[in-house]
Each structure stands twice: as C-alpha cells, then as structure tokens.
ZAMARGU-4260 file (C-alpha; in steps of 0.2 Angstrom, whole numbers, plus 5000, padded with zeros to 4 digits):
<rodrens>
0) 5000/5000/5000 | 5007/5017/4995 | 5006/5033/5005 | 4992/5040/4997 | 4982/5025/5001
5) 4989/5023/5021 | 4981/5039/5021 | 4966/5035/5016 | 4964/5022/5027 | 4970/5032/5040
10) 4958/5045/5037 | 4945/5031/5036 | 4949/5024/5052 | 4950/5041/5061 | 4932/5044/5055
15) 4923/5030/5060 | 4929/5035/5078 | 4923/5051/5078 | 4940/5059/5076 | 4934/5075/5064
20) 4925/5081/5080 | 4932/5096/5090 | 4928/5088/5106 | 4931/5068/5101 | 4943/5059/5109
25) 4956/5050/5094 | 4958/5033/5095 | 4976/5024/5092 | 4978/5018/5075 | 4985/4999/5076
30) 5003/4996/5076 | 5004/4991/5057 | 5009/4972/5052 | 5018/4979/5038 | 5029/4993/5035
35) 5025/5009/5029 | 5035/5010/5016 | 5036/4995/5005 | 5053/4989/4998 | 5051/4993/4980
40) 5045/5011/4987 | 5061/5012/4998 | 5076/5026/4990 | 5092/5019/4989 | 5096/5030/5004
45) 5107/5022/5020 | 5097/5026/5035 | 5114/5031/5045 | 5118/5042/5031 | 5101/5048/5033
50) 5100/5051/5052 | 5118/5061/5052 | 5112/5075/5038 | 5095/5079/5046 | 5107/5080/5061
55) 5112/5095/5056 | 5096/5105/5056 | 5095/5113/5075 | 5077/5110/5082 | 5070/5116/5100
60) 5066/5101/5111 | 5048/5098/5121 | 5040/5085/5131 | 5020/5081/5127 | 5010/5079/5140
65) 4991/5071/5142 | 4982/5067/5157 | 4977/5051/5161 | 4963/5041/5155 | 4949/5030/5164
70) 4958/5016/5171 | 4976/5023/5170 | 4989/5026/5183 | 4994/5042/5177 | 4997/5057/5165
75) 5007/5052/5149 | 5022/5059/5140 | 5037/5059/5130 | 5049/5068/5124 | 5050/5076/5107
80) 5062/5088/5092 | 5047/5086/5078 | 5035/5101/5085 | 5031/5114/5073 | 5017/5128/5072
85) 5006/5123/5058 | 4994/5139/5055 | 4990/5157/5062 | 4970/5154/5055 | 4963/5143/5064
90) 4980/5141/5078 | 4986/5124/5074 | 5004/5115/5079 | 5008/5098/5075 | 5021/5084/5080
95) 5027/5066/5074 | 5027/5053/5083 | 5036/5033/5080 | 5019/5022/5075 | 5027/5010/5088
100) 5027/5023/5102 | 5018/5015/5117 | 5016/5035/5124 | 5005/5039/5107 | 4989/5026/5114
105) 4989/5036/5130 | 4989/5053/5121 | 4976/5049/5110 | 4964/5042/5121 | 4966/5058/5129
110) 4960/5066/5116 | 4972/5082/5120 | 4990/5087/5125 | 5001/5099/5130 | 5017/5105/5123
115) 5030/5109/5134 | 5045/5120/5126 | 5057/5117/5137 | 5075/5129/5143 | 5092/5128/5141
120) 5093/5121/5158 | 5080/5105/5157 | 5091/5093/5145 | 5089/5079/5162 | 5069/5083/5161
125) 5071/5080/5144 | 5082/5065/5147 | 5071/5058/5161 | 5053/5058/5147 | 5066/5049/5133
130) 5065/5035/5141 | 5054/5020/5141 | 5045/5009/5153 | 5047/5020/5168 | 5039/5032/5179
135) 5042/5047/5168 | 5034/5059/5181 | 5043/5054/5197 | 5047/5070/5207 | 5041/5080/5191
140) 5034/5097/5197 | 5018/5102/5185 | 4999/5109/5187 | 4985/5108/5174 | 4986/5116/5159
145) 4971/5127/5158 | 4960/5119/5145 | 4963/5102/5145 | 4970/5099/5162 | 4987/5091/5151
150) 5002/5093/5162 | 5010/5110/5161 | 5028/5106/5168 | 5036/5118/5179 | 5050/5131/5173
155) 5048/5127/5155 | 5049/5145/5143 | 5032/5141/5134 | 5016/5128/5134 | 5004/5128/5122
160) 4985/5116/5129 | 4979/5107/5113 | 4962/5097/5106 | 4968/5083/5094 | 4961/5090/5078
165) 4968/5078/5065 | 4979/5064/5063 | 4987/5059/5045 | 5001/5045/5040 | 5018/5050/5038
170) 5030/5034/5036 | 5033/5024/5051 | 5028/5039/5059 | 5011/5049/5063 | 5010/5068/5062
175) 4998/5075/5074 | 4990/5091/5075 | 4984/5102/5086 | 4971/5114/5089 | 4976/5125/5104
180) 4966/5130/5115 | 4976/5140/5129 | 4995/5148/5126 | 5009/5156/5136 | 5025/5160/5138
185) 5039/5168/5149 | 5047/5183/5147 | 5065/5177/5151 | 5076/5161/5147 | 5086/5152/5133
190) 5078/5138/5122 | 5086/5121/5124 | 5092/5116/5107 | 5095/5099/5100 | 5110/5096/5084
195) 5120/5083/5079 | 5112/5070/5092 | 5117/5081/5106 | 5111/5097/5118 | 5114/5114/5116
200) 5110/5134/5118 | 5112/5148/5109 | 5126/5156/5108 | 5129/5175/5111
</rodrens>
C-alpha cells in the first residue's frame, strides 16, 4: 500500500471513531503488520547516512503531555524535536510521533496534549521523558494546563493546551495536529536546542 492509500485508510479509520469532532477523543491507529513503506518504494538512501544529515538542522526540544485516562495510573508523556506551528488561522501545531510509540495510545485516548517547550537548563527533564517503561513523572513538578488539564511542567519558557484536531500517516511515523486552545510564555530564558544528536544553547 502506498502513502496515498495509508492515508486514506487512516483517514477512514479516524472517521469511524469520531475523530473530525472538536471535542472527540482520537483513537490509536494499530501498530501496522507491515511497513509503511514498501521495499520497492524504499530510496536507495542508508538510514545512518540519513540520520547524520537531518542532524544537522538545529530544532528546540519539548516534552508532550496528556492526562490520564479512565483506568490509568497516570498522565502520559514523551519527549519530542518534531514540533512545529502549523497555522495562524485557525491556531494549529503539530508533532510526529514513531507508529510504535507506546506514549501515542495514551495521548490519543486523551483526546488532548500539552506541549512543553522546554529551557536551556531542562536537557535531564528531557532525558528523564526519553525513556521508556518507567515512571516518567517521578518528582516531576507540574499543574494543569488550563484547557485540557494536560500537564503544564514547571519552569519550561512556553506551553501551548491542545484538542487533537487531525491525525494523518507520515511513514513509520504519525503527524499530529493540534488545535490550541490555551497559550503562554515567559518573558526570560534560553531555548534548549538539539543538533547533531546532542544538547545545546544559543550562543551569544
């Protein structure tokens, strides 16, 4: 199946749950059987090879946050690079996320998230929601975004409180996106940045 028509499904699939609804909670797509990408579709490109040039485009670092569903033990989260704002007109952001994720169920059950840009000073917070299988919020200091009662993490620069508005294929990944709902940001502090597979700041 070729991208055009894993988005179809997808799209489909996200339908029949009520997905296209402001207010509908987004259902997980299944862990496909198959890979995105089919051998005879694959480019003759070395995934290494691959990895180290994208490396080299500098990209802030958050953690996304949901609360926890019915019958869970607590809020969800993982760290992520691929955020972006999407649009001014409706206010839309998205993110991508590994189709194998076990954080993404939780988030889209939710329903909503909240992105956490975090500062210069937060690469073991970061750290601490890169990992998987453990307690990602032990002696975590947060409070309830305002909207959707996501986790707002303490100290970050910026948040911004999200409804799951869509949710396409992209690969072995899924890019999300975002209707915000609730915004802000502090007036002080220094992005945390991430190149070449390790931490950073700006420099001055």
């Amino acid at each position: 199946m070729g991208h055009a028509g894993m988005a179809a499904t997808a799209v489909r699939y996200l339908r029949s749950v009520g997905a296209p609804t402001a207010t509908g909670r987004v259902e997980a797509l299944p862990r496909p059987k198959l890979r995105a990408v089919g051998e005879d579709e694959r480019a003759p490109l070395d995934a290494g090879e691959f990895r180290r040039v994208l490396g080299n485009f500098a990209t802030g670092v958050t953690v996304v946050t949901a609360p926890a569903s019915e019958g869970e033990p607590g809020p969800a989260g993982f760290a992520c690079q691929s955020f972006s704002s999407l649009s001014l007109d409706p206010p839309l952001v998205s993110f991508m996320v590994a189709r194998t994720s076990t954080t993404w169920p939780r988030i889209a059950r939710a329903g909503v998230f909240c992105v956490n840009v975090l500062g210069a000073d937060q690469g073991a917070l970061c750290r601490g929601f890169a990992v998987s299988g453990a307690d990602k919020f032990a002696g975590v200091v947060y409070d309830p975004a305002p909207v959707t009662g996501s986790p707002r993490l303490a100290g970050v620069p910026a948040w911004i409180d999200c409804t799951i508005q869509a949710v396409h294929t992209g690969g072995d990944h899924l890019i999300v996106v975002g209707r915000v709902d609730a915004l802000g940001a502090t007036a002080d502090g220094e992005p945390l940045l991430f190149h070449r597979g390790t931490f950073g700041t700006l420099a001055t």
